[in-house]
C-alpha positions in Angstrom: 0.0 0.0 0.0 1.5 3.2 -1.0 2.3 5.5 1.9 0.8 8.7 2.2 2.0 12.2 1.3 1.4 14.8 3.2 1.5 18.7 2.1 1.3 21.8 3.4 -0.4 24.7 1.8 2.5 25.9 0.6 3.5 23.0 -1.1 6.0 21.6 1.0 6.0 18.0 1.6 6.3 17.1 5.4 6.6 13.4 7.2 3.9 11.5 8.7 3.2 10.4 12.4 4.2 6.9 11.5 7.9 8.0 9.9 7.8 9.8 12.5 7.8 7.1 15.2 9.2 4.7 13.5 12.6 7.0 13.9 13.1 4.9 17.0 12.8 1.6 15.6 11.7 -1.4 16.8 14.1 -2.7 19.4 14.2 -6.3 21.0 10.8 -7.2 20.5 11.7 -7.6 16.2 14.6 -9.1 17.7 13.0 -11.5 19.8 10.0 -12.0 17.4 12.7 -13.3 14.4 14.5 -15.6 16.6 11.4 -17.2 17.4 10.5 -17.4 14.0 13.5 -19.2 13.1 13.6 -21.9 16.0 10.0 -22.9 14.9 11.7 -23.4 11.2 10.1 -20.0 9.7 11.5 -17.5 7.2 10.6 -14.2 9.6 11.1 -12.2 6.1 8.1 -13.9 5.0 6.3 -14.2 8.5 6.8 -10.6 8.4 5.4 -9.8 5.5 2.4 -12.2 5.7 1.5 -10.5 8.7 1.9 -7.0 7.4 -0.6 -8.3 4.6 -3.1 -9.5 6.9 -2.6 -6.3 9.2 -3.3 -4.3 6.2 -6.7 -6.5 4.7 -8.0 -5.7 8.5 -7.7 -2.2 8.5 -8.7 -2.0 5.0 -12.2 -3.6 5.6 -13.1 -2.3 9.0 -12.8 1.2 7.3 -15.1 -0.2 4.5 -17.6 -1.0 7.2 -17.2 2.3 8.9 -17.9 4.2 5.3 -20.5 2.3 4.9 -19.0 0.0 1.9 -19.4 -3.4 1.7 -16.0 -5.3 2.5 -15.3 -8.7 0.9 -13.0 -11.2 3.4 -11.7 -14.0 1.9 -8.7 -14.7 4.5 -9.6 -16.7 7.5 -7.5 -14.6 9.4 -8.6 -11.3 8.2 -12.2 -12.5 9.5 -11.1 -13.5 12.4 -9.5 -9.6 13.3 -12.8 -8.5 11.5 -15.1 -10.3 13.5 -13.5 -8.8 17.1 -13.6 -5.3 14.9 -17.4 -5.9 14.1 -18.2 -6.9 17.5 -16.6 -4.2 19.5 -17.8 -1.6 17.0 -21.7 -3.0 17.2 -21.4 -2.6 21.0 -20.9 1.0 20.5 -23.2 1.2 18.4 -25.4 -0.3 21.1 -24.7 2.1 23.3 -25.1 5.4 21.1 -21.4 5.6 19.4 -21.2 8.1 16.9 -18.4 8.7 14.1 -16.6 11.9 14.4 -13.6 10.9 11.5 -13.1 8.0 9.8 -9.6 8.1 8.3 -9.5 11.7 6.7 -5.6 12.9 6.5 -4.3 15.7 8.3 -1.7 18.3 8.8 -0.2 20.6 10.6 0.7 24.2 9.4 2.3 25.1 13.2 4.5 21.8 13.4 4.8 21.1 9.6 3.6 17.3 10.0 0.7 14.7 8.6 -1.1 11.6 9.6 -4.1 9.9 8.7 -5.9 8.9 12.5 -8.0 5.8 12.0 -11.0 6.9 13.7 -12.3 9.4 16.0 -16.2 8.7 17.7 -18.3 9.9 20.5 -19.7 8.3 23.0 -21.9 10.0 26.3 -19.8 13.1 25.3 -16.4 11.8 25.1 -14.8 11.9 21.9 -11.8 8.8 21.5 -9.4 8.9 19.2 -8.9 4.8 18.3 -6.0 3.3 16.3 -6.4 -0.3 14.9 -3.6 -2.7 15.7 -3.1 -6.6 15.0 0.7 -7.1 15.6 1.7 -9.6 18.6 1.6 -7.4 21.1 0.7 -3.6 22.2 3.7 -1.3 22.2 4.7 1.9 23.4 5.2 3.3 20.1 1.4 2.7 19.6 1.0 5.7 22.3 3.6 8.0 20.7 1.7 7.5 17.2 -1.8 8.6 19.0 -0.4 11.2 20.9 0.8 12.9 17.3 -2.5 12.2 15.6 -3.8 14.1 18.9 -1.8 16.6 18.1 -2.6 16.8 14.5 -6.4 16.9 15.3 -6.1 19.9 18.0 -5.0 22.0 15.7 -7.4 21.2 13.4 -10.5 21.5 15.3 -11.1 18.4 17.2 -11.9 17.4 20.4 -9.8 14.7 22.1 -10.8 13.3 25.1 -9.2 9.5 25.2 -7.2 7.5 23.5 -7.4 4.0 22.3 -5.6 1.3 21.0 -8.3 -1.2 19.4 -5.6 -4.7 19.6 -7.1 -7.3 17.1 -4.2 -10.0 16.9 -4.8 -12.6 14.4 -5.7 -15.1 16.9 -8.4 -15.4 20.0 -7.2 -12.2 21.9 -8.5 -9.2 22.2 -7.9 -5.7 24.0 -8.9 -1.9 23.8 -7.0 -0.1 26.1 -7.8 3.5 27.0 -6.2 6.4 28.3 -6.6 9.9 29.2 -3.5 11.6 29.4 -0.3 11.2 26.8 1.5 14.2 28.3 4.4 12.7 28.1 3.7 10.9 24.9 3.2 14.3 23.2 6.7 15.4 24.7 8.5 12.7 23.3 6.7 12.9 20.0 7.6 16.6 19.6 11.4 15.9 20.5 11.6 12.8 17.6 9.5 15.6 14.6 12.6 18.0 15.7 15.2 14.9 15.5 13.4 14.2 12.2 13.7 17.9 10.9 17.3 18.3 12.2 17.8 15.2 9.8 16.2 15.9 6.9 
């Protein structure tokens, strides 16, 4: 899937949250991850890729669903991260959700960066901005991407009350984690843009 570009009005092309974040890597747990890989006999190059695939096909159709499209799933996988999607999403629902943003891109003039936030909704007054995730596990680099789409959305004109991380790994588990304050999140995203800038 090609990556987004982000402009500002005057033209200038600036990075994203996620080349952003993705300045500090991913550490021991890819580390870890391809060294299991290769003890149970498993090319991690291709595990990798498989699962970015699958990762993708599940964001893909749950914002189908939330545009009102009609997804096709053809992956038993894919359903399976669908399913926990469709179910957590027709809970809301249940209770009075309603869609604020369903991936729109974004950017800042002030800070001269972009992102594309998943989805923002409201529910009893509270407006969340969620993330969808199916990797292994749910990372601390997860919080400094919705801390910069929080950022990206203030200035634009939207509320922020929560953040989520709606976890869909490709197997039985499920979690959506919420929190109130990313502080220090928002710190440490504003330290890597300058890193990035002083780079670049």
């Amino acid at each position: 899937m090609p990556k987004n570009i982000y402009k500002l009005s005057d033209g200038r092309i600036v990075p994203g949250v996620t080349t952003i974040v993705n300045q500090l890597g991913k550490g021991d747990s890819l580390i870890n991850w391809a060294w299991e890989c290769g003890k149970a006999g498993k090319d991690w190059r291709e595990e990798r890729d498989t699962a970015g695939d699958i990762g993708t096909a599940v964001h893909d159709v749950a914002m189908m669903y939330l545009r009102e499209e009609t997804p096709t799933v053809t992956d038993e996988k894919v359903e399976l991260c669908f399913n926990k999607f469709l179910n957590w999403w027709l809970d809301l629902k249940c209770a009075g959700v309603q869609e604020r943003l369903v991936e729109m891109p974004k950017v800042s003039e002030k800070l001269a960066f972009g992102g594309q936030p998943d989805l923002v909704y409201e529910l009893h007054g509270k407006w969340v901005l969620c993330d969808i995730k199916t990797s292994n596990g749910i990372y601390d680099s997860y919080w400094l991407q919705l801390a910069g789409y929080g950022i990206l959305l203030k200035e634009n004109g939207y509320r922020v009350d929560e953040y989520q991380i709606l976890w869909l790994p490709k197997d039985d588990r499920f979690d959506a984690p919420i929190r109130t304050d990313l502080k220090k999140e928002k710190e440490i995203f504003t330290h890597l843009l300058k890193i990035y800038q002083l780079r670049h």
